[in-house]
C-alpha positions as CSV (number, residue, x, y, z in Angstrom):
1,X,147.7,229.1,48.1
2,X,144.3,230.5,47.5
3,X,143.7,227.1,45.5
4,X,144.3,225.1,48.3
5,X,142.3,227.1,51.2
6,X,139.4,226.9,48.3
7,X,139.7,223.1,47.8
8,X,140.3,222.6,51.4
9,X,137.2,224.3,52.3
10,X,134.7,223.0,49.8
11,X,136.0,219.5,50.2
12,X,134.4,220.2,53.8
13,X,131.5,220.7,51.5
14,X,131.3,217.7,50.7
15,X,131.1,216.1,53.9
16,X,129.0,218.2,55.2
17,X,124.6,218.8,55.8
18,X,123.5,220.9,52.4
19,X,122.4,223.3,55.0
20,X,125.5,224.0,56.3
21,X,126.6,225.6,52.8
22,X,124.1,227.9,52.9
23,X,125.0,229.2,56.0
24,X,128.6,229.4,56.0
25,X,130.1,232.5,53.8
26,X,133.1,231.1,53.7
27,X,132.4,227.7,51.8
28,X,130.2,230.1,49.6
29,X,132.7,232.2,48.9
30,X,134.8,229.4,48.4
31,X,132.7,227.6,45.6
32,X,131.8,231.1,44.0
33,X,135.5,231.7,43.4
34,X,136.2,228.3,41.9
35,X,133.2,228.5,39.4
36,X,134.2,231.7,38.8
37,X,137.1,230.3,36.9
38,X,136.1,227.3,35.7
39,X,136.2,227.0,32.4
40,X,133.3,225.5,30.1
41,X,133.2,222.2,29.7
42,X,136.6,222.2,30.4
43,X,136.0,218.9,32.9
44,X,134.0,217.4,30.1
45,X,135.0,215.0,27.4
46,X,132.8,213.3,24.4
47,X,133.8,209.7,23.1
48,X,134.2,211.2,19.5
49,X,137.1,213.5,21.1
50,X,139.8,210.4,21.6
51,X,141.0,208.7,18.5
52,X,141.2,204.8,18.9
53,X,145.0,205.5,19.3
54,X,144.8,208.0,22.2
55,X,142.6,205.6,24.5
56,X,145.5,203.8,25.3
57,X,147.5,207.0,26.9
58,X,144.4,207.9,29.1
59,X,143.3,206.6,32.5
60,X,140.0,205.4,32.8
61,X,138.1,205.7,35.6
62,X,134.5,203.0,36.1
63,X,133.0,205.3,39.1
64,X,129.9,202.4,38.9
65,X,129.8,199.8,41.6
66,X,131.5,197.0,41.5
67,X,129.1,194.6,40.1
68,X,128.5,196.7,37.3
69,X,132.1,196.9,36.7
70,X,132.1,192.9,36.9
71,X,129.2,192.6,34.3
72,X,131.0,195.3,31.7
73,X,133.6,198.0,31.7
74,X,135.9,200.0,29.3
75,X,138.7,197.7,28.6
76,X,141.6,199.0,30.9
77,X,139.1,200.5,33.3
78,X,139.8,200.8,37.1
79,X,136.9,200.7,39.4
80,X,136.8,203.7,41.4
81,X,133.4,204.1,42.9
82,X,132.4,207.7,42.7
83,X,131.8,208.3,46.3
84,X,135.5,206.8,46.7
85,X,136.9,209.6,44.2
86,X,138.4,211.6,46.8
87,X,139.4,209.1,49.1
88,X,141.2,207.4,46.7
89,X,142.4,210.3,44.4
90,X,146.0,209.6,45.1
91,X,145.7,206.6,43.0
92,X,145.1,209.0,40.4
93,X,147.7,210.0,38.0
94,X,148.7,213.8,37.2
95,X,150.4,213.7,34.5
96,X,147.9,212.5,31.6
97,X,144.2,212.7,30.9
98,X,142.1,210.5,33.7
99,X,138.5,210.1,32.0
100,X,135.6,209.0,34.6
101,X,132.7,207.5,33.3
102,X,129.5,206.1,35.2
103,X,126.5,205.1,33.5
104,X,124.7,208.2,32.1
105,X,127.6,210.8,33.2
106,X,126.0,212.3,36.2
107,X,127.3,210.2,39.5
108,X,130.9,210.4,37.6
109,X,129.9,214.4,37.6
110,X,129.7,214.9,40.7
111,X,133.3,212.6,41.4
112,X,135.1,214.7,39.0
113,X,133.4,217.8,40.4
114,X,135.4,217.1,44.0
115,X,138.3,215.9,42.1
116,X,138.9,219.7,40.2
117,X,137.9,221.5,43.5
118,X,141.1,219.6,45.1
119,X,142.9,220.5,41.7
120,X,142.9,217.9,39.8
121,X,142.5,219.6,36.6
122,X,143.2,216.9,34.7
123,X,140.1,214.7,35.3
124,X,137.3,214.7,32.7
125,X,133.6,213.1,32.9
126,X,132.8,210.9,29.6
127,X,130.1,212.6,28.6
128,X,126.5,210.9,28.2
129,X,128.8,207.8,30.1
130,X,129.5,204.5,29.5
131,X,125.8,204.3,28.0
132,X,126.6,206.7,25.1
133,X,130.1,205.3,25.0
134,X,128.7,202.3,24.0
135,X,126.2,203.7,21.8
136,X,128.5,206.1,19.8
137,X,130.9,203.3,19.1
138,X,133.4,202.1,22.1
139,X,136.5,203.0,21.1
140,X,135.7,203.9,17.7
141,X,133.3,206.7,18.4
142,X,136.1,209.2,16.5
143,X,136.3,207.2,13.6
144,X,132.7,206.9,13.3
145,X,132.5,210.5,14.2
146,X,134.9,211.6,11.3
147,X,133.1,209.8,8.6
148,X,130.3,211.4,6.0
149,X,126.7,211.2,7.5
150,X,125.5,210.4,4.5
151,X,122.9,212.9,4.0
């Protein structure tokens, strides 16, 4: 119960002026007794974390608009802008990892920050994004991760 007054009440956050927050204990109160149990980086997730294999059981989430989805994506993506994660979040599935991914990591941040306060605890932001995705080696970021560095 006290979940859902908290993610109730901070999803007002949300909608609401920044000053608003401030001034209203009860959103405050609200937000300090969900960080207060948050665990770290428990709503974080790095490429080198998912085997190859594993990729295929997760739900990914391209919280980039759509044109940037059109251009390039995670295969097996579904565009879900980020400021559509809550509106949408019944499309979400609860019972398996759900991975959300912008860019750099910090618009999907904020997506999957709503998403936990409305208990979703199974969403995850792909750290350093679809940028270090890319970067660290797509889907084979764990294999690549795993091998020698050669030092």
């Amino acid at each position: 119960m006290k979940q859902t007054v908290a993610a109730l009440t901070c999803s007002l956050v949300l909608l609401a002026p920044p000053t608003w927050a401030d001034e209203n204990p009860v959103i405050v109160d609200a937000l300090s007794s969900y960080l207060d149990f948050a665990e770290y980086s428990s709503s974080l997730i790095w490429p080198e974390q998912i085997p190859k294999e594993d990729w295929k059981k997760v739900f990914i989430v391209d919280a980039r608009d759509a044109a940037q989805f059109a251009k390039e994506h995670i295969a097996g993506a579904v565009n879900i802008e980020w400021r559509q994660a809550v509106a949408r979040r019944t499309e979400l599935p609860t019972d398996r990892m759900v991975v959300v991914y912008c860019n750099s990591g910090s618009l999907s941040a904020q997506a999957v920050f709503a998403l936990r306060l409305l208990g979703h605890d199974n969403v995850k932001v792909l750290q350093d994004g679809f940028d270090g995705w890319k970067n660290k080696g797509g889907f084979d970021a764990h294999v690549r991760a795993s091998q020698p560095s050669g030092h």
